[in-house]
VEXBAGU-319818 format. One line per field, with one value per residue: residue number from 1; x, y, z negated of N, C-alpha, C, O in turn. Coordinates in Angstrom, 1 decimal, padded with zeros to 4 digits. Example, Ala and Ser with C-alpha at 12.3 -4.5 7.8 and 13.67 -1.06 7.14 Angstrom:
2
pos <- c(1,2) .
n.X <- c(013.2,012.8) .
n.Y <- c(-005.7,-002.2) .
n.Z <- c(-007.8,-007.1) .
ca.X <- c(012.3,013.7) .
ca.Y <- c(-004.5,-001.1) .
ca.Z <- c(-007.8,-007.1) .
c.X <- c(013.2,012.9) .
c.Y <- c(-003.3,000.0) .
c.Z <- c(-007.8,-007.9) .
o.X <- c(014.2,013.4) .
o.Y <- c(-003.3,001.1) .
o.Z <- c(-008.5,-008.0) .
% end
This chain:
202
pos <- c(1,2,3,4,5,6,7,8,9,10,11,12,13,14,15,16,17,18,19,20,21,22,23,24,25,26,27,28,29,30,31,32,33,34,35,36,37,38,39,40,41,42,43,44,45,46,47,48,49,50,51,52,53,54,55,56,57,58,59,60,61,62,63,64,65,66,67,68,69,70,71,72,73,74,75,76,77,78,79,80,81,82,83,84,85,86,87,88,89,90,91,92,93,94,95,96,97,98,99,100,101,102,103,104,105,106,107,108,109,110,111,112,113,114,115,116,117,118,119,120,121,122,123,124,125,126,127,128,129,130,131,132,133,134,135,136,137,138,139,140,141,142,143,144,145,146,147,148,149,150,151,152,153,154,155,156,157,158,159,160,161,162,163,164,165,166,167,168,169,170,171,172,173,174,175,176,177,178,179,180,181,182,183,184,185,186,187,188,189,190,191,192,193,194,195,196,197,198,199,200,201,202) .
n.X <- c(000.8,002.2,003.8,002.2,001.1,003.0,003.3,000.8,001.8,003.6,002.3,000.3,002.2,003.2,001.1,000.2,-001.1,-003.5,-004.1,-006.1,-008.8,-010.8,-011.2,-009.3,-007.0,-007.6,-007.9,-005.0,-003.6,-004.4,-006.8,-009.3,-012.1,-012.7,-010.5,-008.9,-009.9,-008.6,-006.3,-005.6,-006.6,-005.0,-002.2,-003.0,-003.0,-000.3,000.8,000.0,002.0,004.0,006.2,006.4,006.1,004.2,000.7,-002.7,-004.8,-008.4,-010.6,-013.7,-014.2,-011.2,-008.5,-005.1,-002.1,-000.7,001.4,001.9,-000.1,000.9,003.3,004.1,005.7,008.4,008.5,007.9,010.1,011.7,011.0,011.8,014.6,017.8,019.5,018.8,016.1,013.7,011.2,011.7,012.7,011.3,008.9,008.1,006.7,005.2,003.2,002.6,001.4,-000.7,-002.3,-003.2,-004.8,-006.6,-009.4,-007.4,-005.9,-003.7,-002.5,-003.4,-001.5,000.7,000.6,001.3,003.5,005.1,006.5,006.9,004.7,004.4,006.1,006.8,004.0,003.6,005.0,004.2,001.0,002.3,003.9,001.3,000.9,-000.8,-004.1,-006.1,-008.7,-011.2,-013.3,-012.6,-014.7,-013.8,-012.9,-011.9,-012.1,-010.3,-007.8,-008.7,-006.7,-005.9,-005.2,-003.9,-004.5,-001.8,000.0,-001.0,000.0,002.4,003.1,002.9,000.0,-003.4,-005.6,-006.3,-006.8,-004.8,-002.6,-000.4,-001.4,-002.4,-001.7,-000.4,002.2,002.9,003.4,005.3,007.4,008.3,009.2,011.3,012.4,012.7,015.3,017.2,017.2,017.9,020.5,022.0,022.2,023.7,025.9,027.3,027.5,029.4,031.1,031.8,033.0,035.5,036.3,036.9,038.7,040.7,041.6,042.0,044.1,046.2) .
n.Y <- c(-001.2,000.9,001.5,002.0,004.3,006.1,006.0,006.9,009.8,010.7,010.9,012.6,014.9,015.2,015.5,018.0,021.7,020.3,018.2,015.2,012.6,010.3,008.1,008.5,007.5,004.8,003.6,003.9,003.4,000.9,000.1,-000.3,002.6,002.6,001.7,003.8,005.9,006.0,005.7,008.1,009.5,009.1,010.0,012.4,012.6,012.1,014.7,016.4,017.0,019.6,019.4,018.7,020.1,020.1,019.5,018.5,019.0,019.7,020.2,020.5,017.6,017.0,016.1,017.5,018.2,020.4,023.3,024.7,027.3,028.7,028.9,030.6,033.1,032.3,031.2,033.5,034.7,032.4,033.0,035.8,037.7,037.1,039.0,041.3,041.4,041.5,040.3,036.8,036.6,034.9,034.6,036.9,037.1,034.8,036.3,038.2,037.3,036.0,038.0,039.5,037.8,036.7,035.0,032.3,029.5,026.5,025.2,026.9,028.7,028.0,026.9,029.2,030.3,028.3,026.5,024.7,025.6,024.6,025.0,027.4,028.7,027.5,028.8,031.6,031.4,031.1,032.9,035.1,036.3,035.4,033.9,030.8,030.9,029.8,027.0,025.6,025.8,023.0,019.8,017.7,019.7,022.3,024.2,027.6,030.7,033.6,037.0,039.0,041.4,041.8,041.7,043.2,045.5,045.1,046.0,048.8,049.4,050.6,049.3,046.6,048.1,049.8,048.3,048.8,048.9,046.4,047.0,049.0,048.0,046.2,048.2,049.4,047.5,046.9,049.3,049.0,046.6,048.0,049.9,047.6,046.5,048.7,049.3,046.7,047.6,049.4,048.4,046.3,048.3,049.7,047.9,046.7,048.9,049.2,046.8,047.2,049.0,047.7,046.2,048.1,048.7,046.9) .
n.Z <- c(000.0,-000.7,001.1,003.7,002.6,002.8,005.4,006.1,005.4,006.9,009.5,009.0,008.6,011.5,013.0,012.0,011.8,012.7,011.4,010.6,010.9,008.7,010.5,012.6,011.2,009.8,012.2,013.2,011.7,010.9,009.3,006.9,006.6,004.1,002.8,003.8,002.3,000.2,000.5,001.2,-001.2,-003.1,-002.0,-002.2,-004.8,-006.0,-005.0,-007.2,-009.0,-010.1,-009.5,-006.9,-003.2,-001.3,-000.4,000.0,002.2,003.3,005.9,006.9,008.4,008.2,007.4,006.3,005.8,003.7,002.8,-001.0,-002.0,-004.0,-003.8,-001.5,-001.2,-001.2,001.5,003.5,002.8,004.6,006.8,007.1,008.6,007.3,007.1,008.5,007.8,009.3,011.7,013.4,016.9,018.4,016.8,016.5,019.8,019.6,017.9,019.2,021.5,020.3,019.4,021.9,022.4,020.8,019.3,019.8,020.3,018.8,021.8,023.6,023.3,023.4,026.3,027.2,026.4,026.8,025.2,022.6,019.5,017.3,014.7,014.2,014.0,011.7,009.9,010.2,009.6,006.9,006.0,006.2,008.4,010.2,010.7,010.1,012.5,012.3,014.6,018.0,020.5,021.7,022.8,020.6,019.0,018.4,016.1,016.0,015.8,014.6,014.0,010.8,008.3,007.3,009.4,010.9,009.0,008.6,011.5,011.1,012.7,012.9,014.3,016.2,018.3,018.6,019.9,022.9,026.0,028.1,031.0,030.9,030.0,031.6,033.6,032.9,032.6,035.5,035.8,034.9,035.7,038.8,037.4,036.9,039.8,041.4,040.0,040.4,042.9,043.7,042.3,043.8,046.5,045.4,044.6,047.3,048.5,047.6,048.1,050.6,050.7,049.2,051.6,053.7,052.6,052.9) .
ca.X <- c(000.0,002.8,004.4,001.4,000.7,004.2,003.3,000.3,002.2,004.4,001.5,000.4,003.2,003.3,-000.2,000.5,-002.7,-004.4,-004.8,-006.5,-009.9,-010.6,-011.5,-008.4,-006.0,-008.1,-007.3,-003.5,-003.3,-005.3,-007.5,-011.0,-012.4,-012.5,-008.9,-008.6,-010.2,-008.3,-004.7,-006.1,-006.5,-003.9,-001.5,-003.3,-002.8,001.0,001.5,-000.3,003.1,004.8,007.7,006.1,006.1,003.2,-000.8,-003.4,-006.1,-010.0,-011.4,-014.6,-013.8,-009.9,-007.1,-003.9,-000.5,000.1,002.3,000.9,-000.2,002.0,005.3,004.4,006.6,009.4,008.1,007.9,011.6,012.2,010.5,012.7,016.1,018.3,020.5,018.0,014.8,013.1,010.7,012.6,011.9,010.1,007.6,007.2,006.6,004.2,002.5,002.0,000.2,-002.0,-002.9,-003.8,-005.7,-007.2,-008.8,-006.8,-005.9,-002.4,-002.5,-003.1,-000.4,002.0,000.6,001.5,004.2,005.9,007.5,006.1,004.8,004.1,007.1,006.4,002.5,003.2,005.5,003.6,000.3,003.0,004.2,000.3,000.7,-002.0,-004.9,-007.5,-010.5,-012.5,-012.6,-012.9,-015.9,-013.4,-012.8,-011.1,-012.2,-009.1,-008.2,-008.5,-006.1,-006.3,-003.9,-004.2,-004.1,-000.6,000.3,-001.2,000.5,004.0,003.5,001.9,-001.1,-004.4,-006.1,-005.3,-006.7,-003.5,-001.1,-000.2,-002.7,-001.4,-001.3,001.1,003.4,003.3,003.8,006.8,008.3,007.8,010.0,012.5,012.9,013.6,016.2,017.9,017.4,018.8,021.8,022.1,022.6,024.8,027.2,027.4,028.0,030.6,032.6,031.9,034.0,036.8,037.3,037.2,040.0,041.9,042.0,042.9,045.8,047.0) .
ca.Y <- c(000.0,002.5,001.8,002.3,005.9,007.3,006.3,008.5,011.0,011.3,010.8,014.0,015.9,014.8,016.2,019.1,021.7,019.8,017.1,013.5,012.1,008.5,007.2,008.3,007.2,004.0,003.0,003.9,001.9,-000.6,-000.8,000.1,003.3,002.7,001.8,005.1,006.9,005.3,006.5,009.8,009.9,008.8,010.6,013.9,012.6,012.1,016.3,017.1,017.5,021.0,018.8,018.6,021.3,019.9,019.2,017.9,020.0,019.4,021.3,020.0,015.9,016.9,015.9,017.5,018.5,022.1,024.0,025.1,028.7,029.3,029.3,031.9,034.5,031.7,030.8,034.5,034.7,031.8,033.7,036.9,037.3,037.0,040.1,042.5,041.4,041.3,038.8,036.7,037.5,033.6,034.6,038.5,036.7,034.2,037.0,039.1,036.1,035.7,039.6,039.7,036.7,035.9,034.4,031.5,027.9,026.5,024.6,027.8,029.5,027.1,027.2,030.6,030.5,027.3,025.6,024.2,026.6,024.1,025.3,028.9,028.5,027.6,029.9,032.9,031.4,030.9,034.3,035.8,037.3,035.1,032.8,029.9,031.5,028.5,026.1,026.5,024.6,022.2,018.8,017.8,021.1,022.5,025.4,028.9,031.5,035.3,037.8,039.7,042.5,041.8,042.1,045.2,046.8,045.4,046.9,049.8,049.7,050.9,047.9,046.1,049.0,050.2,047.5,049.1,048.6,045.2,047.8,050.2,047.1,045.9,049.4,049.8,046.4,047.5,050.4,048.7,046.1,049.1,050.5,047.0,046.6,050.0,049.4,046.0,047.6,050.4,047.8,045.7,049.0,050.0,046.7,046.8,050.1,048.5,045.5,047.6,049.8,047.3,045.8,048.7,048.9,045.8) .
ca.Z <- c(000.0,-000.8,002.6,004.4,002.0,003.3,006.8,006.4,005.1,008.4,010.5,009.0,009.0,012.8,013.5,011.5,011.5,013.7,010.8,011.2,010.0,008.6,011.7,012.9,010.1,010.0,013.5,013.2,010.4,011.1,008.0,006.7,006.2,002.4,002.5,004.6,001.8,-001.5,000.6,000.9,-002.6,-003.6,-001.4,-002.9,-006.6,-005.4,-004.3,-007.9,-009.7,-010.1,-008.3,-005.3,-002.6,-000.4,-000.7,001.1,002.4,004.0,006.8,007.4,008.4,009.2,006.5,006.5,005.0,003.8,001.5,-001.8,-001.9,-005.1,-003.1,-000.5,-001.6,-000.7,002.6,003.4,003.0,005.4,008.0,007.6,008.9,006.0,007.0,008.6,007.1,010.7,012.3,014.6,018.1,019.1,016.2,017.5,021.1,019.5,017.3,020.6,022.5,019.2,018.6,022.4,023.2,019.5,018.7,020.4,020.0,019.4,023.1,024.5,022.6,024.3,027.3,028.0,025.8,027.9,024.2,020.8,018.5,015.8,013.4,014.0,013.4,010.3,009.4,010.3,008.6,004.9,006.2,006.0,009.4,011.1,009.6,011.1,012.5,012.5,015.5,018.8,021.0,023.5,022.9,019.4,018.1,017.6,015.6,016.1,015.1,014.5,013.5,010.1,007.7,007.0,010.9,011.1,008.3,009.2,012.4,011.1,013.3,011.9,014.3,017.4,019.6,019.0,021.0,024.5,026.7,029.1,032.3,030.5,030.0,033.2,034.6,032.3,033.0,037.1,036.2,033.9,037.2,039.9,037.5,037.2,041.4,041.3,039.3,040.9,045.1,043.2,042.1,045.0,046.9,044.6,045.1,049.3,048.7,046.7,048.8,052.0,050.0,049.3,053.1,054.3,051.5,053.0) .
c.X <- c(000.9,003.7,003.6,000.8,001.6,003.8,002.2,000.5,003.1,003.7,000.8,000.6,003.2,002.6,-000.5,-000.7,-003.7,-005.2,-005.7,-007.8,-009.7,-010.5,-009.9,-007.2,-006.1,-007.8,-005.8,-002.8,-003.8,-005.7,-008.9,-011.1,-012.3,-011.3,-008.2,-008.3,-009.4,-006.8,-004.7,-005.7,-005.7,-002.2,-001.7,-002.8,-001.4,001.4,000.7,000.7,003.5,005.9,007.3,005.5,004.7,001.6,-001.4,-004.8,-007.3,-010.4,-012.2,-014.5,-012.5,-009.4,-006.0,-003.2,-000.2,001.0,001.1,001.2,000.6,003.0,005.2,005.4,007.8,009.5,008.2,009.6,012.3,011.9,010.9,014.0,016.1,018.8,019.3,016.2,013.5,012.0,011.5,011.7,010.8,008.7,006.8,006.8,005.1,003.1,001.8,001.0,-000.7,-002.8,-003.9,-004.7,-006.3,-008.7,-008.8,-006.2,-004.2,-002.1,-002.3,-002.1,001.0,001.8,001.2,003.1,005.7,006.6,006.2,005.8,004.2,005.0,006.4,005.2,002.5,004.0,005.0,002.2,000.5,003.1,002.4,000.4,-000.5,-002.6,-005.7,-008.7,-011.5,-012.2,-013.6,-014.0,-015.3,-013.3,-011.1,-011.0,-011.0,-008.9,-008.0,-007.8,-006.2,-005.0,-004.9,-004.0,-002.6,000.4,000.0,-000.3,002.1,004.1,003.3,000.7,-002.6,-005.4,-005.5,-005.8,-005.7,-002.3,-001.4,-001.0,-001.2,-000.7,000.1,001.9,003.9,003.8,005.1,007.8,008.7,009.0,011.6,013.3,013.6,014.8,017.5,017.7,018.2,020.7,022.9,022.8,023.5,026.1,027.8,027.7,029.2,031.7,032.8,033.1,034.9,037.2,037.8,038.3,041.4,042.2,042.7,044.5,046.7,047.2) .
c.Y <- c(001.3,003.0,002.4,004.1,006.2,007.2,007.5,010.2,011.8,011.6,012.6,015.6,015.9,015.6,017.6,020.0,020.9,018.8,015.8,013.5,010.9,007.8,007.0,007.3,005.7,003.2,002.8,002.8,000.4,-001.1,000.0,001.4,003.7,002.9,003.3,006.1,007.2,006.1,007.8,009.8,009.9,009.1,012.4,014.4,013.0,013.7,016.7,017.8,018.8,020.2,018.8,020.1,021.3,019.8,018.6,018.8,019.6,020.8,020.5,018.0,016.1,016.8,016.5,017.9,019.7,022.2,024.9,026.9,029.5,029.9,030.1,032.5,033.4,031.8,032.2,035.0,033.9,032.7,034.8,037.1,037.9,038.6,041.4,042.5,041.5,040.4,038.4,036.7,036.1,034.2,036.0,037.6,035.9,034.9,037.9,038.0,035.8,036.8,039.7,039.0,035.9,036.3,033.1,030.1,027.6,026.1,025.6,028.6,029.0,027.2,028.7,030.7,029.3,026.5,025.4,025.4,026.1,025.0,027.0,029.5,028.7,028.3,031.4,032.3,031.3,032.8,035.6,036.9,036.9,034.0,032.3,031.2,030.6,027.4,026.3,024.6,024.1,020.8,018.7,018.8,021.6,023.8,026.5,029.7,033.4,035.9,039.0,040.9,042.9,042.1,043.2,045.8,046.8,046.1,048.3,050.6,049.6,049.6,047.4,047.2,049.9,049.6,048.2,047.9,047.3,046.7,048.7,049.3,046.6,046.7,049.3,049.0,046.5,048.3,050.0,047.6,047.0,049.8,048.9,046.7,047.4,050.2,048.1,046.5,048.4,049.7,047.0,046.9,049.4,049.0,046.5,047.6,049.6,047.8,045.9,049.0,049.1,046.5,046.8,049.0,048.2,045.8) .
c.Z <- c(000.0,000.8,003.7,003.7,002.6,004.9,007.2,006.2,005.8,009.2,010.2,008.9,010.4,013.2,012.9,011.1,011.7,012.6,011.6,010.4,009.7,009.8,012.5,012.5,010.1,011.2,013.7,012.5,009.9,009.6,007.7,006.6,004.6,001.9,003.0,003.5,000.4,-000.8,000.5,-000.6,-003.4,-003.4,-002.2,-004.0,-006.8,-005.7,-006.0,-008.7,-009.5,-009.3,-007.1,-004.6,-001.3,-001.0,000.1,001.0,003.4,004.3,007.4,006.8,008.8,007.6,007.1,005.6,005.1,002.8,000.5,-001.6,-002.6,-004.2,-001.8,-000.2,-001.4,000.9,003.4,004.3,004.5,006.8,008.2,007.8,007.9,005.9,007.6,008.6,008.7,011.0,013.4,016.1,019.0,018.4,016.6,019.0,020.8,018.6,018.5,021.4,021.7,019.7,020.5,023.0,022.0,019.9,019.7,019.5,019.6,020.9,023.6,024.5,023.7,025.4,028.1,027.5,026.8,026.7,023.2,020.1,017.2,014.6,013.0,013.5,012.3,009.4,009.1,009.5,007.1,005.2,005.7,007.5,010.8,010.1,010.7,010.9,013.0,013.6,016.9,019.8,022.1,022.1,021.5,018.4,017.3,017.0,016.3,015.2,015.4,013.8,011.6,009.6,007.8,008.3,011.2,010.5,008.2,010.4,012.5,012.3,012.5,012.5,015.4,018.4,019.8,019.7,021.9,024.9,027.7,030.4,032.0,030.4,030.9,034.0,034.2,032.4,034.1,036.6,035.8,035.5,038.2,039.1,037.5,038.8,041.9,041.6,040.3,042.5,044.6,043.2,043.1,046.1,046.8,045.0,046.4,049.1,048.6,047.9,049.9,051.8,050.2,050.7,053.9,054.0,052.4,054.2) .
o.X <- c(000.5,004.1,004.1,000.3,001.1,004.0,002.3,-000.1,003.5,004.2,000.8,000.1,003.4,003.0,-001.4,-001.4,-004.7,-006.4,-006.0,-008.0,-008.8,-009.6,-009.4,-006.6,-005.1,-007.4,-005.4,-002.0,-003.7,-005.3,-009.2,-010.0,-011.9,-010.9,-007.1,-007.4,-009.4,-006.3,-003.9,-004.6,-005.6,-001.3,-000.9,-002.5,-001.1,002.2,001.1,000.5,003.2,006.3,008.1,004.7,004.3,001.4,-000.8,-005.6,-006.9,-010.5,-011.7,-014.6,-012.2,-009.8,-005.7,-003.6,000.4,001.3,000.0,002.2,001.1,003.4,006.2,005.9,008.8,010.4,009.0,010.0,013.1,012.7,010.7,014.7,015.4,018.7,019.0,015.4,012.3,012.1,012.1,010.5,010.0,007.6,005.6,005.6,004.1,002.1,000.6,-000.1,-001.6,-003.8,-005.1,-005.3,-006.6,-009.1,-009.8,-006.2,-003.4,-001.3,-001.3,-001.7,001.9,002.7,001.4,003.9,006.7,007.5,005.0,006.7,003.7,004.4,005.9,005.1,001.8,003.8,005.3,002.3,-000.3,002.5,002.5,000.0,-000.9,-002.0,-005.9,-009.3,-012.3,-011.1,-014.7,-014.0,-015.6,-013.6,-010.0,-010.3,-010.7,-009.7,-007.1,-008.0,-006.5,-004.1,-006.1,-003.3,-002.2,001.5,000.7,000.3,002.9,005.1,003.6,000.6,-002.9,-006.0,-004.3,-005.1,-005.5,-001.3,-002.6,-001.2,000.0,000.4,001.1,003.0,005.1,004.5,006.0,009.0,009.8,010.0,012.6,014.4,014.7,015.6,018.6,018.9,019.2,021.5,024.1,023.7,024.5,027.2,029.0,028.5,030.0,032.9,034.0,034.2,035.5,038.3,038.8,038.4,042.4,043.4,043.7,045.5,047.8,048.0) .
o.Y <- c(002.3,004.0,003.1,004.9,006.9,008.1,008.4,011.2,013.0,012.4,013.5,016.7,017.1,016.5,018.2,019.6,020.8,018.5,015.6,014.3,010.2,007.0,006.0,006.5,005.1,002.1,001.7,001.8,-000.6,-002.0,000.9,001.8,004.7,003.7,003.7,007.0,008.2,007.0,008.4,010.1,010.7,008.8,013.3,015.5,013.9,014.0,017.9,019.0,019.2,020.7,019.1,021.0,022.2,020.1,018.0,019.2,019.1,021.9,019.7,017.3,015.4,017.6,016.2,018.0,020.2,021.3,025.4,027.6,030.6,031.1,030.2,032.5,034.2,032.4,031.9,035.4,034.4,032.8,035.3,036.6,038.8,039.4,042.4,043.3,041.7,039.5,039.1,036.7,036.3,034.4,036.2,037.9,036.1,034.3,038.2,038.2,035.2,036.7,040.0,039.5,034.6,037.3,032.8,030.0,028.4,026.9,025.7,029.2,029.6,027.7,028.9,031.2,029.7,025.7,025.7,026.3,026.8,025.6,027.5,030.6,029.6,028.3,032.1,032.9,031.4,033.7,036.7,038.1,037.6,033.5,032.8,031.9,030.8,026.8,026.8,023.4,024.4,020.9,019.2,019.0,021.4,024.6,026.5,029.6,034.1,035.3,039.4,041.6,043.9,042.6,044.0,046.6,047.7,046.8,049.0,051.8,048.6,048.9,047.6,047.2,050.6,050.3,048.5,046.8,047.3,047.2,048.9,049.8,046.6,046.4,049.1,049.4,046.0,047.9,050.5,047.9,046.8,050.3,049.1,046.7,047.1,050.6,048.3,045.9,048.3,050.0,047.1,046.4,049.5,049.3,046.2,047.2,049.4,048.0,045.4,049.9,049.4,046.1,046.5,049.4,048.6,044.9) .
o.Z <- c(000.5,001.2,004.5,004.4,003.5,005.6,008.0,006.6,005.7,010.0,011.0,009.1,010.7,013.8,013.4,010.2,010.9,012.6,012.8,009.4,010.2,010.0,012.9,013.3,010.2,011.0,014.2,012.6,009.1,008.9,008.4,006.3,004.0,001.0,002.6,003.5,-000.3,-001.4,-000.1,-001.0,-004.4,-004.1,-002.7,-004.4,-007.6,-006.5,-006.1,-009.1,-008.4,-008.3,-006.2,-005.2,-000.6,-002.1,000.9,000.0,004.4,003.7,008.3,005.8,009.8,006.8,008.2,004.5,006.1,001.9,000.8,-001.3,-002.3,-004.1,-001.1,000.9,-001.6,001.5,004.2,005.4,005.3,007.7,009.3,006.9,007.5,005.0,006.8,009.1,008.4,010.2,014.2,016.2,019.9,019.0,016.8,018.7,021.5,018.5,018.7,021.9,022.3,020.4,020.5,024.0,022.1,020.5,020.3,018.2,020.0,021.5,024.1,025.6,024.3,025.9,029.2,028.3,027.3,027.1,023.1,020.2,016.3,013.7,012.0,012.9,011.7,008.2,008.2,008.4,006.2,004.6,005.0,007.5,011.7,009.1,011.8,010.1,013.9,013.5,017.0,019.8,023.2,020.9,021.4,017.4,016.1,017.3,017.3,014.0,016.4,013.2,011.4,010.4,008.3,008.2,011.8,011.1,007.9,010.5,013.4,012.6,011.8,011.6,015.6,019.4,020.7,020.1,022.1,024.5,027.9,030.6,032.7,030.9,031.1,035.0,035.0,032.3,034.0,037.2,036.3,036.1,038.5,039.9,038.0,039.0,042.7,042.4,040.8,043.1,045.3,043.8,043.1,046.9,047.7,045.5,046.7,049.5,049.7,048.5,050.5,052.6,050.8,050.8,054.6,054.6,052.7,054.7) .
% end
């Protein structure tokens, strides 16, 4: 029984928000619902200790594996660069594809994003800079995420109608391109000259 508790306790970590139900857990492990429900419990009883840094949490019919709320103000830490106290620039990248397209999914996150954003997910929900906003009506109802107070007021924006508008981004990315194009036929001119310098040198 206790080999089969640790395996649910990887299987969870594996699945991360997303969490598992009985049925799930049940099939994986090939054993009853009852038996489903006694590892649960007993995996839960397990994280009660002040030694332990994990929990087990219910949303709805979904089981999963979080950090306790206590140790925030640790977690917090992990998520700011050590030396200049910053967000690093994956979780600004994955905060920006929240804030403009919340409330959004993880899947979709990645999709746009093109990598995993498991780690970072849950870094920014210890962090308090995004929270579940419920779940979204596709197939496996998976969650929804939203951006918060705490995002606003690190950025100091009063709401989101303050992010630059997409167009102004795109304009300004547009311009940032013609000055590297720019710079780009400049330098390639520059070296034509040279080489046809030193040819004639020679």
């Amino acid at each position: 029984m206790k080999e089969k508790q640790a395996v649910l306790e990887g299987l969870l970590f594996v699945v991360g928000e997303d969490g598992l139900d009985l049925s799930q857990i049940s099939e994986v492990l090939e054993i009853s619902e009852e038996e489903s429900k006694e590892l649960v419990s007993n995996l839960k009883d397990s994280y009660n200790d002040e030694s332990r840094g994990l929990r087990i949490d219910f949303l709805g019919n979904k089981i999963k594996l979080t950090t306790k709320y206590e140790h925030k103000d640790y977690y917090k830490k992990l998520l700011m660069d050590k030396k200049t106290k910053t967000i690093s620039s994956s979780a600004i990248e994955t905060l920006a594809i929240i804030a403009y397209n919340e409330p959004i999914t993880r899947v979709q996150i990645e999709a746009l994003r093109g990598v995993s954003t498991v780690q970072i997910i849950r870094k920014l929900l210890s962090h308090g800079m995004i929270k579940e906003e419920g779940r979204a009506n596709l197939p496996g109802r998976p969650i929804l995420y939203s951006t918060t107070h705490e995002f606003l007021d690190y950025f100091g924006m009063n709401s989101l109608d303050d992010l630059p508008k997409i167009d102004e981004l795109i304009e300004k990315n547009e311009e940032v391109e013609e000055e590297k194009d720019l710079y780009k036929s400049n330098y390639k001119e520059e070296e034509y000259i040279e080489r046809c310098d030193l040819f004639w040198a020679i």
